[in-house]
VOBA-1610 file (N, C-alpha, C; in pm, whole numbers, padded with zeros to 5 digits, always signed):
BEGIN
Unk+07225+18621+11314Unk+07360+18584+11359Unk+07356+18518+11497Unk+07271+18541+11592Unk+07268+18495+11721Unk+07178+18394+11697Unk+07105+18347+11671Unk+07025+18222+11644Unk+07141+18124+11551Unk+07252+18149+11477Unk+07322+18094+11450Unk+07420+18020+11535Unk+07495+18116+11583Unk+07588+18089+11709Unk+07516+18028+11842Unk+07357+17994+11888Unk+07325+17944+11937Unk+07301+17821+11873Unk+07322+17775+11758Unk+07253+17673+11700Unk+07385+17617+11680Unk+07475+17632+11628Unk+07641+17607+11638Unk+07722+17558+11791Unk+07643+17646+11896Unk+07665+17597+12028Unk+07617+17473+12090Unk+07498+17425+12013Unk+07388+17316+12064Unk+07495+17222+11970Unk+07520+17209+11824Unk+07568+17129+11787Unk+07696+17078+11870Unk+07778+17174+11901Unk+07912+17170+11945Unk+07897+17045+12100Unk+07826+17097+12135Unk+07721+17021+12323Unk+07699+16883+12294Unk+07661+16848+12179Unk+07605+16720+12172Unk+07678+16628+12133Unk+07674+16487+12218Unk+07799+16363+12227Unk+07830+16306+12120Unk+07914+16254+12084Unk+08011+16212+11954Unk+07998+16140+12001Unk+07978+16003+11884Unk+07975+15839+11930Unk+08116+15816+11820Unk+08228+15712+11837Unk+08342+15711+11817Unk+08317+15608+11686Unk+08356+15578+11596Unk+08308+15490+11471Unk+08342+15313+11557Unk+08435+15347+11600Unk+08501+15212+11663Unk+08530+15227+11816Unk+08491+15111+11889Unk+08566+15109+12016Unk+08660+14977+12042Unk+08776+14981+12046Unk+08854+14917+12064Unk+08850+14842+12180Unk+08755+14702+12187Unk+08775+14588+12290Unk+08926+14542+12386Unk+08965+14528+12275Unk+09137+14386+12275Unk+09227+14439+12173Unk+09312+14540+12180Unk+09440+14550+12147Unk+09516+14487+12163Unk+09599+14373+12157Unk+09683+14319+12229Unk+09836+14312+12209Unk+09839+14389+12068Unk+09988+14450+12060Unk+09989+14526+12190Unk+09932+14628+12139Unk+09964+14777+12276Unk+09910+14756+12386Unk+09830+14656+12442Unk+09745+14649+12581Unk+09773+14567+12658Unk+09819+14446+12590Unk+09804+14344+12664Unk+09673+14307+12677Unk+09682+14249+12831Unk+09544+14209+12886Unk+09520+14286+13000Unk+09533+14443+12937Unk+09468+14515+13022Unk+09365+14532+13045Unk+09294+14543+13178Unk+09132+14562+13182Unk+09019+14461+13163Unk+09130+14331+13124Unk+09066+14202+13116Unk+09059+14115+13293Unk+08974+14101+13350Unk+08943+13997+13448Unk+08935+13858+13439Unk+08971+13796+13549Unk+08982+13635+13463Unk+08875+13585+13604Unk+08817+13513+13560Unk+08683+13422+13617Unk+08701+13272+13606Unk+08745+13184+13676Unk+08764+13069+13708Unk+08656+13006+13705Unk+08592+12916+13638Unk+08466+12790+13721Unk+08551+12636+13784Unk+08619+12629+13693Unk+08682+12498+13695Unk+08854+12458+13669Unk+08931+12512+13789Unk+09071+12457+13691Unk+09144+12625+13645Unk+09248+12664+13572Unk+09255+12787+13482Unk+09348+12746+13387Unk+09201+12761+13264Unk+09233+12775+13152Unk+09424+12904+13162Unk+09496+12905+13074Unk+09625+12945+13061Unk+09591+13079+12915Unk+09607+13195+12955Unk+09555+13308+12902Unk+09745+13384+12831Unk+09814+13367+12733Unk+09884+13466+12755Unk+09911+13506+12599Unk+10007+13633+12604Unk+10013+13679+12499Unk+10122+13670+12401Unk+10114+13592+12267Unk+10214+13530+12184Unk+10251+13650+12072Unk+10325+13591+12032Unk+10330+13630+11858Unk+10320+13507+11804Unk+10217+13514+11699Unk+10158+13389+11620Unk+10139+13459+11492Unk+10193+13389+11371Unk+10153+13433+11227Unk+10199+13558+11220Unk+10310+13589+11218Unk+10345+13728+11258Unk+10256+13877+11306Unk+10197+13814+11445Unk+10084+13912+11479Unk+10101+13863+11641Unk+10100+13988+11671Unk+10036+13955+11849Unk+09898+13886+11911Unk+09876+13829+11968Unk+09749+13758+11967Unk+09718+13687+12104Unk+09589+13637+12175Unk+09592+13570+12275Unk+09622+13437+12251Unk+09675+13356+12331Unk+09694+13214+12330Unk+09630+13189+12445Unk+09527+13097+12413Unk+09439+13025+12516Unk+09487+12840+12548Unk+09498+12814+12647Unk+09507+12704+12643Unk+09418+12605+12768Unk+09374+12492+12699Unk+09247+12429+12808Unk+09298+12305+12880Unk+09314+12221+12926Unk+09350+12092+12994Unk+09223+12027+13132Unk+09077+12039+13083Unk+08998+11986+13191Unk+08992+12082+13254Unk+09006+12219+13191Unk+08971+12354+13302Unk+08884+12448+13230Unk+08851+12544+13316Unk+08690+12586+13253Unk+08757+12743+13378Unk+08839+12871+13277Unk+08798+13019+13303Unk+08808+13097+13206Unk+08753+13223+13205Unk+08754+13288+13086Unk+08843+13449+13153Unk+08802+13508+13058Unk+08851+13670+13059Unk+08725+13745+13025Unk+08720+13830+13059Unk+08655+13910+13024Unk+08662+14079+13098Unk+08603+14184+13012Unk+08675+14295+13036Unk+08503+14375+13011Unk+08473+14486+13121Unk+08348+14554+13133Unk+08386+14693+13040Unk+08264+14659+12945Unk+08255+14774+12874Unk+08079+14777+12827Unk+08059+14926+12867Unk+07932+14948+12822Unk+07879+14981+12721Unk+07787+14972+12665Unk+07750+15019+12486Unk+07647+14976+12480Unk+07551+15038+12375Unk+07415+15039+12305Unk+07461+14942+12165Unk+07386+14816+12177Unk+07427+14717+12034Unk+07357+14808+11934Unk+07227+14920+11959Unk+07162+14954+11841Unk+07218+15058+11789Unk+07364+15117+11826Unk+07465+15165+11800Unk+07582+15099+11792Unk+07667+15013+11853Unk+07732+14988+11812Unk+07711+14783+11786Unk+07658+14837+11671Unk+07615+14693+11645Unk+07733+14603+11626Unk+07814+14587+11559Unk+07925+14538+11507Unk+08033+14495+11622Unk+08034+14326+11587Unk+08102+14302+11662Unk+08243+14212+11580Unk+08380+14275+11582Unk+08467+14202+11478Unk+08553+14133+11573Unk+08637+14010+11482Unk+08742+13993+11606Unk+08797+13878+11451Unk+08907+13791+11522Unk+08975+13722+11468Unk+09026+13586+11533Unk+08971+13481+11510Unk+09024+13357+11609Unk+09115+13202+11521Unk+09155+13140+11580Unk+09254+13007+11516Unk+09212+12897+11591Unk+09200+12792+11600Unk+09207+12691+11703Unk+09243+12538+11655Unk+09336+12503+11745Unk+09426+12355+11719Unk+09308+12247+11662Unk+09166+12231+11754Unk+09078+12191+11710Unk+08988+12165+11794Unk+08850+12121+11724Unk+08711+12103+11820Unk+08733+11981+11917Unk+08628+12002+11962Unk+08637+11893+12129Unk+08588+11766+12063Unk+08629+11653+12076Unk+08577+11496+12024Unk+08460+11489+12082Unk+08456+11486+12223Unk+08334+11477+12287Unk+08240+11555+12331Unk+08243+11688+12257Unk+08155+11811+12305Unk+08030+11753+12224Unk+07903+11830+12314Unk+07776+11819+12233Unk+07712+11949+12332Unk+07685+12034+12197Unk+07664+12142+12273Unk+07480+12169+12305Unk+07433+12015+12300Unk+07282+12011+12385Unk+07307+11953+12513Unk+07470+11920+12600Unk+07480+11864+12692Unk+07522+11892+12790Unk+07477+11871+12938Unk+07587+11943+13034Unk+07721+11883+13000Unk+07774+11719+12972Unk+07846+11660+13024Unk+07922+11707+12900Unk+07907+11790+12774Unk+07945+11817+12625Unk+07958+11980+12613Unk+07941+12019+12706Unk+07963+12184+12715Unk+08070+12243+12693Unk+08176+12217+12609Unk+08348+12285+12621Unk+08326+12323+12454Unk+08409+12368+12465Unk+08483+12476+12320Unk+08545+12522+12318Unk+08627+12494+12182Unk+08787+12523+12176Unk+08786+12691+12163Unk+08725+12792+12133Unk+08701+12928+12118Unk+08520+12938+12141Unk+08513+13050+12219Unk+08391+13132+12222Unk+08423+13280+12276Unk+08365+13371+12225Unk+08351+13484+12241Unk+08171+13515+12283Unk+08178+13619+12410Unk+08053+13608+12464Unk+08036+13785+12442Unk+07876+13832+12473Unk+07845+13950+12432Unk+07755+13958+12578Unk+07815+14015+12677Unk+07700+14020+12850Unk+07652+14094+12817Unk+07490+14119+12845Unk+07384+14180+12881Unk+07353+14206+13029Unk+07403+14261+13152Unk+07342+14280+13275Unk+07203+14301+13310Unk+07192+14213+13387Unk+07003+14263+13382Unk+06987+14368+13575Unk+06893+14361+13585Unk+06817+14436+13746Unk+06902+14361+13817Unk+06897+14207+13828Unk+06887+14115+13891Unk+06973+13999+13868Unk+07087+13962+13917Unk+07180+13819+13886Unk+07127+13755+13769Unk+06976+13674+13809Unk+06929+13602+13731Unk+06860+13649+13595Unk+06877+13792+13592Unk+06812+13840+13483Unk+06963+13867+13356Unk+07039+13812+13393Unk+07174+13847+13308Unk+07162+13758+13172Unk+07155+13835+13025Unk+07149+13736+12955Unk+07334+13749+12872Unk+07343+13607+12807Unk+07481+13629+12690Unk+07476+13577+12576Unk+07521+13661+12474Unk+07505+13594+12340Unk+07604+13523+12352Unk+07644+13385+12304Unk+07794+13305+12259Unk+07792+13305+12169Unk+07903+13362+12121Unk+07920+13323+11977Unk+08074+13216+11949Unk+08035+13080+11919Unk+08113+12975+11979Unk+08141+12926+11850Unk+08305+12803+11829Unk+08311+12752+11776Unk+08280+12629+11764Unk+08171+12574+11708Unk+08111+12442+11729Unk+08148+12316+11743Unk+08149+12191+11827Unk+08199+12132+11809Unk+08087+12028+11702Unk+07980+12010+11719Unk+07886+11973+11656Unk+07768+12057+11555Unk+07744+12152+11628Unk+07590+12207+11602Unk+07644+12276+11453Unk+07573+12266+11367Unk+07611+12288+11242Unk+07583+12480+11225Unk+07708+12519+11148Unk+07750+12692+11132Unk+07603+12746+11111Unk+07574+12859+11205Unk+07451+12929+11150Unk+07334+12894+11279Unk+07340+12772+11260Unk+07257+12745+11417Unk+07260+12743+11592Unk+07139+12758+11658Unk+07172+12851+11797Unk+07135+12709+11848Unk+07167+12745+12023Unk+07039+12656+12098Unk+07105+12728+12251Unk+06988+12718+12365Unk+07026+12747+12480Unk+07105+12638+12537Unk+07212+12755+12589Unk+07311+12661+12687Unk+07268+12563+12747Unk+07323+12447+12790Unk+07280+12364+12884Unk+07295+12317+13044Unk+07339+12432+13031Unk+07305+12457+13200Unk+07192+12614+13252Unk+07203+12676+13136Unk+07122+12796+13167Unk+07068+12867+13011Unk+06921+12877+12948Unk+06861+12998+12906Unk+06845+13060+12902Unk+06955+13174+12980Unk+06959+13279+12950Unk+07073+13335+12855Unk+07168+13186+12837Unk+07262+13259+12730Unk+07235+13129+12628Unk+07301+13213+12518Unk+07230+13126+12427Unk+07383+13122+12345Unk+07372+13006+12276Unk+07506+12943+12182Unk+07474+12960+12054Unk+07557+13032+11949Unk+07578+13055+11837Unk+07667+12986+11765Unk+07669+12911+11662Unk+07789+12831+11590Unk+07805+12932+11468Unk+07919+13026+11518Unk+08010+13135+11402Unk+08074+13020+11284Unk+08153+12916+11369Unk+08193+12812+11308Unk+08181+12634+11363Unk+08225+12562+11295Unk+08194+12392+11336Unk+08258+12332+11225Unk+08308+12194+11399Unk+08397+12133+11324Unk+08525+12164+11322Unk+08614+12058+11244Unk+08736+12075+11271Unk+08812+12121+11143Unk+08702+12116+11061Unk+08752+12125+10946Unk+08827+12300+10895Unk+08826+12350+10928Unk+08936+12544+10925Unk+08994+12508+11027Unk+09050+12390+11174Unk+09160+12446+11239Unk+09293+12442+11228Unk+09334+12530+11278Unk+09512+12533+11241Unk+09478+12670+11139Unk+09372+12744+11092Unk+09341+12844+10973Unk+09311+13009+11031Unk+09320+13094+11048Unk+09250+13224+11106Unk+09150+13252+11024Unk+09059+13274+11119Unk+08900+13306+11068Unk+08894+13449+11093Unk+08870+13541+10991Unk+08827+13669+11093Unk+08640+13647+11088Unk+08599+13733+11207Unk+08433+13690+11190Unk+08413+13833+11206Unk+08267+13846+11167Unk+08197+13976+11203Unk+08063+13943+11222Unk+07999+14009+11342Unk+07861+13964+11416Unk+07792+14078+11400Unk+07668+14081+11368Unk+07575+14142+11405Unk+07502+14160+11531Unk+07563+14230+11644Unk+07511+14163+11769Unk+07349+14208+11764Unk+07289+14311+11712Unk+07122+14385+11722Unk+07096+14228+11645Unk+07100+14188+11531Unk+07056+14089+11453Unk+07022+13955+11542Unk+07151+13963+11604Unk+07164+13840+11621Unk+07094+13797+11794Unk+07100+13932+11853Unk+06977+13935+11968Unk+06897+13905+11932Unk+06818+13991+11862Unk+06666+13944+11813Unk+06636+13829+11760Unk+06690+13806+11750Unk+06635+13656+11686Unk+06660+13555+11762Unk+06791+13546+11831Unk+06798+13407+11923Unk+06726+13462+12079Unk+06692+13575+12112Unk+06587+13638+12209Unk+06440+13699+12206Unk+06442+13733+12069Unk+06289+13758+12044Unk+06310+13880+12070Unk+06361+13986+12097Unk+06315+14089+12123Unk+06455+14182+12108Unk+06453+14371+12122Unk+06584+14398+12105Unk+06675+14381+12216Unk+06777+14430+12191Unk+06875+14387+12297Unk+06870+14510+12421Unk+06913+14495+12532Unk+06955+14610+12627Unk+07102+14663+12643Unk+07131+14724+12758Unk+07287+14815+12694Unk+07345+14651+12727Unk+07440+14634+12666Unk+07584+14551+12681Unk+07655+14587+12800Unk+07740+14459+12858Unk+07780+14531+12985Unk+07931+14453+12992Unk+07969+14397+12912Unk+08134+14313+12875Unk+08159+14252+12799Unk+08256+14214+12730Unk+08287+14135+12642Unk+08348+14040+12670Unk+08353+13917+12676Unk+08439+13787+12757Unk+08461+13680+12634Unk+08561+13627+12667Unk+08653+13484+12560Unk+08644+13398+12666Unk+08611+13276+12638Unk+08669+13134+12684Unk+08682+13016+12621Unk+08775+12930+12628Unk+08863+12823+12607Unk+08858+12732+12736Unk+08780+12646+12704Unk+08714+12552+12777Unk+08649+12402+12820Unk+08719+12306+12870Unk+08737+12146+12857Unk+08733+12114+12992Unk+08663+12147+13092Unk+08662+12101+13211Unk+08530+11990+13214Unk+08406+11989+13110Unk+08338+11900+13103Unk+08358+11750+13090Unk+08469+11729+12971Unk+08485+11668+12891Unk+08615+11594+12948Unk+08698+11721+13007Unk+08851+11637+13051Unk+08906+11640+12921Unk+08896+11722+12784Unk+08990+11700+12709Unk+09096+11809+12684Unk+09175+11858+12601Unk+09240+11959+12531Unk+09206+12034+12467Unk+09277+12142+12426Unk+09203+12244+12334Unk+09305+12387+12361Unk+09355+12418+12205Unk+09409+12534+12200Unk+09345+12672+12123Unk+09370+12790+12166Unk+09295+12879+12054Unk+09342+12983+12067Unk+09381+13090+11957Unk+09423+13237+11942Unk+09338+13318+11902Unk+09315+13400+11975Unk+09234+13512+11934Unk+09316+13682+11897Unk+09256+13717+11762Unk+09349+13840+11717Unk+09245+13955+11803Unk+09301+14055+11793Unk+09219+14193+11846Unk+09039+14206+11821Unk+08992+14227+11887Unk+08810+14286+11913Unk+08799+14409+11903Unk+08702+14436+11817Unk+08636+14570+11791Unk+08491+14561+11794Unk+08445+14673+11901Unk+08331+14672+11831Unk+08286+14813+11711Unk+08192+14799+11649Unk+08182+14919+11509Unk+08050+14971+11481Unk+08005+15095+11429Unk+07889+15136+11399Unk+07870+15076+11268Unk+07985+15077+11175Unk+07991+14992+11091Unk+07991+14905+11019Unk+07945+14782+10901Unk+07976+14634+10879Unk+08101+14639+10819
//
């Protein structure tokens, strides 16, 4: 009986991982807990009802900031990364092997913090304006984050996509190796390269132990 109730006590002690952690609510949250980061200009961040759903509305005009909101997590736990995005359409002149072609009408990023500034890596997981669905390549201003085409092209905009990422998968392979803890989740909507336009909605982020 006492080797029981000690063994019942150890279970009781030990941490519960939650099936889901809720990124981006944006019925009930808003843009709480979200930070906004300027490079160029500010992108226009607010919160609509679109398609009868609450949602972000991003809007770009030759400006380049994002959002993003610090949350920590193990990808080899919570691998799963879901979300839901729309966009008016891809950039004419993006080429995403270029500095001068660097914008996108939606991207969702996955931070990795490293020791060291320069040791910071990010998955993008971007909507392409060129690079065909499925294929990566390093940013072109920096290798340490790397660009994912979830989608490309113009051909679904004006459509809601929901996506689901494998972020462990999808480390390893566009990094070679597994991933380390996660350290935020960030969106940007972005045309300060290019000088063009660009609209995009993003529905709620989850991440999941789950597919």
């Amino acid at each position: 009986m006492k080797n029981y109730v000690v063994l019942l006590l150890m279970l009781l002690a030990l941490p519960v991982c939650a099936e889901e952690i809720p990124v981006a609510r944006f019925a009930t949250e808003g843009l709480k807990g979200w930070e906004s980061k300027s490079f160029k200009g500010t992108t226009e961040y607010i919160i609509v009802q679109e398609d009868g759903k609450t949602v972000l509305k991003a809007h770009a005009k030759g400006s380049a900031s994002g959002l993003s909101k610090k949350i920590t997590f193990k990808p080899v736990i919570y691998r799963y990364l879901k979300w839901s995005w729309k966009i008016s359409n891809t950039i004419a002149q993006g080429n995403e092997k270029s500095k001068q072609g660097d914008d996108y009408a939606a991207r969702v990023y996955v931070v990795f913090p490293g020791r060291f500034f320069w040791q910071m890596r990010a998955l993008n997981y971007i909507w392409a304006n060129k690079l065909p669905k499925g294929e990566f390549v390093p940013n072109a201003f920096t290798s340490n984050a790397m660009l994912l085409a979830v989608q490309s092209g113009s051909a679904k905009a004006g459509q809601w996509i929901t996506e689901k990422r494998d972020i462990l998968a999808d480390y390893r392979r566009l990094f070679g190796e597994d991933p380390p803890e996660a350290g935020a989740i960030a969106i940007m909507t972005d045309t300060d390269n290019t000088g063009s336009e660009a609209t995009a909605w993003y529905g709620d982020i989850i991440l999941s132990t789950n597919p």
